[in-house]
N, C-alpha and C positions, 0 to 999 in steps of 0.2 A: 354383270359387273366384272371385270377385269380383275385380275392378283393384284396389279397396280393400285385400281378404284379399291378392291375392300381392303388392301394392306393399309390405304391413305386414311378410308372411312375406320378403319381399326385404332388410327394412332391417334386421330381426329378425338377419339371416345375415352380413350387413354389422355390426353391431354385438357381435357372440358375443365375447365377451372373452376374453385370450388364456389364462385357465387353462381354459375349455371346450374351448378348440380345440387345448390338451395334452390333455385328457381323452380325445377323439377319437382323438388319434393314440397313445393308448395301448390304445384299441380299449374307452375306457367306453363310449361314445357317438357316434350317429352325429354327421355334421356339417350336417346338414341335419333334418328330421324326417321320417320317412317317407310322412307324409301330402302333402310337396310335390307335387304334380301338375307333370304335362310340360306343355312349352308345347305350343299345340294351332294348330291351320288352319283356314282360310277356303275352302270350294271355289270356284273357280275354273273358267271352260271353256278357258281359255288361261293360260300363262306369261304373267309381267308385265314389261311394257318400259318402265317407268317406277319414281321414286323408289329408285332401285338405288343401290350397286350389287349385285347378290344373290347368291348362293350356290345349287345346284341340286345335288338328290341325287335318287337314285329312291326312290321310297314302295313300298316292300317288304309285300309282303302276310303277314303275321303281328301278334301281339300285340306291343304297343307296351309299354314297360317301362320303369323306372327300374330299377338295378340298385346297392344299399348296402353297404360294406365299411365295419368300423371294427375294424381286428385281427381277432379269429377269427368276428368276428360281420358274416354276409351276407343282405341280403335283397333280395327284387324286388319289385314294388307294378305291379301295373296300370293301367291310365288311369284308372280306378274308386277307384285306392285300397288296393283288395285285396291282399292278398300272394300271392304266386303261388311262391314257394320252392318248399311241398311239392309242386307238381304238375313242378318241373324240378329234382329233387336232384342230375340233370348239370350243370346249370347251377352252381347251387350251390358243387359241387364243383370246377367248371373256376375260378368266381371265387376259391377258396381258396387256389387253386396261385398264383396270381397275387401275382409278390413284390410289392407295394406295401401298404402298414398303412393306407390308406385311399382309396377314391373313392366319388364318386356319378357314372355315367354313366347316358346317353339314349340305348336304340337300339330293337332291335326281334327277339322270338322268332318265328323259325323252323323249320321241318321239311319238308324233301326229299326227298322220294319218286319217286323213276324221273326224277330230273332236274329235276324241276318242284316249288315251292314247293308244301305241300298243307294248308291251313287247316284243314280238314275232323281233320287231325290233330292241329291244337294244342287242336280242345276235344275229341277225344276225352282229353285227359291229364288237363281239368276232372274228374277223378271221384272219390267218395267213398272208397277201397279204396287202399291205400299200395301193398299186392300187385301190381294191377293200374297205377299211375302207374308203378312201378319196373319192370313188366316191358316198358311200354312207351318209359320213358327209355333201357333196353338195347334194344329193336327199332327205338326212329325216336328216337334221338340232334339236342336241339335246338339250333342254333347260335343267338349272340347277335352281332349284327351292332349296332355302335355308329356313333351320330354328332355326339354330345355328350357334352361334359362339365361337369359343374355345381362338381364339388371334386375338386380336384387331388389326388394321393397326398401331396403335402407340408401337404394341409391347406386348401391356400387355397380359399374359397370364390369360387365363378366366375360367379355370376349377373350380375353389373353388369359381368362384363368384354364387348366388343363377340364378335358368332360369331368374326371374324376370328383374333382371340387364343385365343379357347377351342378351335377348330379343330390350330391350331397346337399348343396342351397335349396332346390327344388325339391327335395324330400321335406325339407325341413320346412318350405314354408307351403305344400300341400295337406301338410300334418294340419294345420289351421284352416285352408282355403279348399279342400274337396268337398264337392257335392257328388253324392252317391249318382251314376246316371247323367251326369250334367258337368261335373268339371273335377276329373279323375286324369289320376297320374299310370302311363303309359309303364307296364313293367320291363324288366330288364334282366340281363343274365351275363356271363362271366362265363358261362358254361356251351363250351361248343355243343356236346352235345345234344342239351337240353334246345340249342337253336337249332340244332340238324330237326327235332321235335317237329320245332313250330314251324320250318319250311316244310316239311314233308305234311301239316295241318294245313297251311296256306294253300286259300285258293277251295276252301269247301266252310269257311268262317266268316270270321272279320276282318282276316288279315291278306294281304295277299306276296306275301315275303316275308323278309328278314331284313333290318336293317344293323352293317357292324359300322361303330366307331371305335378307333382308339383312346383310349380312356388318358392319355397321354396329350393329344391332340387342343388346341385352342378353338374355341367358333370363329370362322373361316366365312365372313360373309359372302352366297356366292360361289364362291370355288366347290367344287367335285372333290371332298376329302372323303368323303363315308363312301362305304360299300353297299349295294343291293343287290339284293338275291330274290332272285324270282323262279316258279317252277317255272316260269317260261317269258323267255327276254322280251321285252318291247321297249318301242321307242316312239315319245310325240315326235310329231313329223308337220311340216305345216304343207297343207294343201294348194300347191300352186299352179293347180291346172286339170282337168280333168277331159275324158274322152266320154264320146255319147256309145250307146251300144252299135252294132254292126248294123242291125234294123230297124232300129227306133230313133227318137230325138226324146230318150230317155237318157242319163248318167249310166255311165257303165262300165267306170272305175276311177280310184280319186287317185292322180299323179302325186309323190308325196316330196317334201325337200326338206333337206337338212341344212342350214347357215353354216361354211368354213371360216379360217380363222380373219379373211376380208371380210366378211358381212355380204358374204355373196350366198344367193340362196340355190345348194344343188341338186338337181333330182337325183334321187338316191331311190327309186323303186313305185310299185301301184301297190294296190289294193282294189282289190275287186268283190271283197265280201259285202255286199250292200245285199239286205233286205228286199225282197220284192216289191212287199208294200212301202218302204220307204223310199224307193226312185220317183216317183214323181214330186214328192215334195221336196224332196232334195235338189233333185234337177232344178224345179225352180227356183230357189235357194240358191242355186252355183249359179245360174243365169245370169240374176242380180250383179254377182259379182266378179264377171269377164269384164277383161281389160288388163291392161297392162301393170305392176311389170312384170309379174308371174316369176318364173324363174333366171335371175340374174348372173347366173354362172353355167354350170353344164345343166342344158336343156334336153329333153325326148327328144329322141331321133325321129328319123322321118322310117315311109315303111322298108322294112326288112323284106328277104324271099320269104322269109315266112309268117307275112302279115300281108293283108289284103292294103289296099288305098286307102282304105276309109277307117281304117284301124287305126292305122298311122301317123290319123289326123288330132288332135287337140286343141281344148280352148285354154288358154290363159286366164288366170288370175288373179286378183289383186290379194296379197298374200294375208287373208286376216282371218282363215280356221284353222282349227288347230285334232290331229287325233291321233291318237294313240292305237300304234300296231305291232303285230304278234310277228319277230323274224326268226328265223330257225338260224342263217348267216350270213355275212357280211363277207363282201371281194370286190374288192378295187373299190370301196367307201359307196357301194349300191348294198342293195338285198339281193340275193345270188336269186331268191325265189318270190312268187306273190306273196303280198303281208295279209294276216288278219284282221282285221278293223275289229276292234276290243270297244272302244269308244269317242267322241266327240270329249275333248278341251278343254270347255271354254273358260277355264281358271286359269290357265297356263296363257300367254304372250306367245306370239309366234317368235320373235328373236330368242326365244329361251330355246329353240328347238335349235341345236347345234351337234356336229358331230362328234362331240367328247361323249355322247351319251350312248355310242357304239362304239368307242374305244374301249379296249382292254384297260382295268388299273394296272397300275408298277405290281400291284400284288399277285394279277394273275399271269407274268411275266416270268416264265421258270427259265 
């Protein structure tokens, strides 16, 4: 969404007249539209010690969610947009128990396995088969860890109010609604140093950064207002072409691209850490999905003196995985070096993969 699209869908929520917003709290209608998007982040190699004062939470390694109540009717939406209900009918059901007749909260699904946060399981839940989601939601049970709220159980819509007051709402109405394990409120700090802590813990826990907001600041559906801090920068990339190995008709590294500010998708670098065991099925998997249009703006070159013919060659395609890689840095809007392949997506949309998310913030601008 666009500043233009969330400033309009901002005023849109602000303007709802007050028999829509009985309507809501009689559970016709939600209070917001599902399609609202979270606000989103700027990566960061450090916390910001300017323009504050901020707010600091840990960035939780799971899927990112909005989560809708209006009477008996619950949904959750992805950073994508997607709905994600049927693949957490625990969730679902935890938010139903919940006496309140209406919210929209911002947090984050996870799943815990032997102590340790475990990703790998929230997209095993991504799957076609109800059978298999629900025998999974009774084996690896998924908590919902909040840290915003967009609209209050009374109704009121909270986008234009500052984090500082929305914080507060969500304390207040967690005091009633947490379930130990299952639907807990995400903590918070004020204190830089105590988040220098939890990034220097990140990344051997639950969490794998720091997330700062201004506590000043309004929910920004959308836009890139908060900061994230990670031991180690990545970026989702969407996969628009890949090259077979030198001697095989195996994969043997995934072409990555980022969307500029036309909707043009550009190659911005590879990745080549793929698994052994995982090239053939992968490869067939990319098979599937040659064809055009792959990348619509700057495309891979052809070979270099210091690339063979066959090197140099690549398939195209049809732009719809998405993965997330480790860059050390960024010159002339590529990766200067190979990326790490961290993980596969599939929660994420590929047009969310844009190069604001290798931009520097105003903050780290000295």
């Amino acid at each position: 969404m666009t500043a233009i699209a969330a400033a309009a869908a901002r005023k849109k929520a602000r303007s709802r007249p007050p028999a829509r917003r009985a309507q809501a709290e009689a559970g016709f209608s939600f209070a917001l539209p599902l399609g609202t998007p979270p606000m989103e982040a700027h990566s960061s190699e450090q916390l910001p010690d300017m323009d504050g004062p901020w707010q600091y939470e840990p960035k939780w390694d799971g899927f990112r969610c909005l989560a809708f109540k209006a009477g008996n009717k619950i949904d959750l939406r992805a950073k994508s947009g997607k709905p994600l209900g049927r693949y957490f009918p625990e969730v679902i059901a935890l938010l139903a128990e919940v006496a309140a007749p209406q919210f929209v909260v911002d947090g984050e699904l996870v799943i815990e396995l032997d102590d340790r946060l475990a990703f790998d399981a929230l997209q095993m839940r991504l799957h076609p088969a109800d059978t298999r989601i629900r025998k999974l939601a009774a084996a690896t049970p998924a908590r919902l860890i909040l840290f915003d709220m967009l609209v209050a159980p009374v109704g009121t819509v909270l986008i234009e109010w500052p984090l500082r007051e929305r914080r507060k709402t969500l304390e207040t109405f967690m005091k009633k609604a947490a379930v130990p394990k299952k639907l807990v409120l995400s903590p918070c700090t004020s204190d830089r140093d105590k988040a220098e802590r939890w990034l220097t813990a990140a990344g051997s826990g639950a969490t794998d950064g720091v997330i700062a907001k201004r506590l000043n600041d309004v929910y920004a559906p959308g836009e890139r207002t908060m900061i994230k801090v990670k031991r180690l920068r990545t970026a989702d990339c969407v996969v628009g072409g890949f090259r077979y190995e030198s001697k095989s008709r195996q994969v043997g590294s995934l072409l990555l691209g980022l969307y500029d500010s036309a909707g043009k998708l550009d190659h911005v670098g590879f990745t080549s850490t793929i698994r052994d065991a995982e090239r053939p099925a992968l490869t067939r998997k990319l098979e599937k999905l040659r064809g055009p249009p792959g990348f619509t703006g700057k495309a891979p070159g052809g070979p270099s003196r210091w690339s063979t013919e066959r090197s140099g060659e690549w398939e195209s395609l049809r732009p719809q995985l998405v993965v997330e890689v480790r860059f050390d840095h960024v010159t002339g809007d590529r990766f200067r070096h190979g990326t790490k392949l961290m993980r596969w997506r599939p929660d994420k949309s590929p047009e969310q993969c844009t190069f604001d998310q290798i931009a520097l913030p105003v903050a780290d601008i000295k």
